[in-house]
C-alpha positions in Angstrom: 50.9 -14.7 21.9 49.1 -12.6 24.5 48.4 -9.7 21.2 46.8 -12.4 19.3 44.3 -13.3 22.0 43.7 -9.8 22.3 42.3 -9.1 18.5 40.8 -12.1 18.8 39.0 -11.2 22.0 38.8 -7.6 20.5 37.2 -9.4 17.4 35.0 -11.0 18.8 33.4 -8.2 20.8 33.1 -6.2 17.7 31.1 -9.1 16.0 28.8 -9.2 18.8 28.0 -5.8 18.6 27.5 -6.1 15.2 25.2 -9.0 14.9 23.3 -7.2 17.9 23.2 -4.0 15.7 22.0 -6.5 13.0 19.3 -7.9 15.1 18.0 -4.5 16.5 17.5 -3.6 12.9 15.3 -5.9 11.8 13.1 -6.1 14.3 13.3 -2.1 13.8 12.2 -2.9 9.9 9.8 -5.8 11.0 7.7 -3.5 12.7 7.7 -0.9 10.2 6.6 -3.1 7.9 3.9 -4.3 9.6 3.1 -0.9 10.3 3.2 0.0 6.4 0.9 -3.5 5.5 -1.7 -1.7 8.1 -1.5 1.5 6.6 -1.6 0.2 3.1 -4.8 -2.4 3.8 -6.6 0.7 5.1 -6.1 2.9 2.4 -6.8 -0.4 0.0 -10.2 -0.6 2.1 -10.7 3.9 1.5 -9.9 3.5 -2.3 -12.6 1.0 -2.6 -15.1 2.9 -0.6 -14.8 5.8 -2.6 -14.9 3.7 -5.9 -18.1 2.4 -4.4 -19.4 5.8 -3.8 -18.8 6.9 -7.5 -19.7 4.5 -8.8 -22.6 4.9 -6.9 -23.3 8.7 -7.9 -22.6 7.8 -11.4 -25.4 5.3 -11.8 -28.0 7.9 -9.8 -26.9 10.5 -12.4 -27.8 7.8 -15.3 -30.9 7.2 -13.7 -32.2 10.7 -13.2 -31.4 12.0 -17.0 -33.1 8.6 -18.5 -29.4 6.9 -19.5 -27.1 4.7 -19.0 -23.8 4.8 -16.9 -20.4 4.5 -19.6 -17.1 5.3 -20.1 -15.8 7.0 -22.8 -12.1 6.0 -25.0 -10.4 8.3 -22.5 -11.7 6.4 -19.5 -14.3 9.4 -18.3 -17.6 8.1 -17.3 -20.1 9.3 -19.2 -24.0 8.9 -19.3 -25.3 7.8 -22.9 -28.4 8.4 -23.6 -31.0 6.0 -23.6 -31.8 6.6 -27.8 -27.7 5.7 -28.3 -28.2 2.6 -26.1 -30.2 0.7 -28.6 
């Protein structure tokens, strides 16, 4: 009787240190996730930027050799010329 207390004791322990292990985990992977989220908003927020800025450029360039901004089939932006824009 006394060994079947024992595992059970023995058990029980073990489960607690597992569902401790559990719970150190995920807070371990809640953070990082948050982390990553962070990291991933601020690169969202660079990739836009830069968009912005060539888009930017590519427009200026238009303007200073008389076009217009475009994009060609094979998605390279272009400038067309103001006699192909009409």
């Amino acid at each position: 009787m006394s060994k079947t207390i024992e595992i059970r004791t023995l058990l029980a322990r073990l489960d607690a240190q597992a569902l401790e292990q559990l719970c150190q985990e995920v807070v371990r992977l809640d953070e990082e996730n948050a982390r990553l989220r962070a990291d991933l908003a601020r690169m969202e927020e660079n990739a836009e930027g830069w968009r912005d800025e060539a888009m930017s450029l590519h427009e200026q360039l238009a303007t200073a050799l008389g076009g217009q901004p475009g994009i060609n089939q094979s998605g390279a932006l272009v400038v067309v010329p103001m006699e192909r824009c009409a």
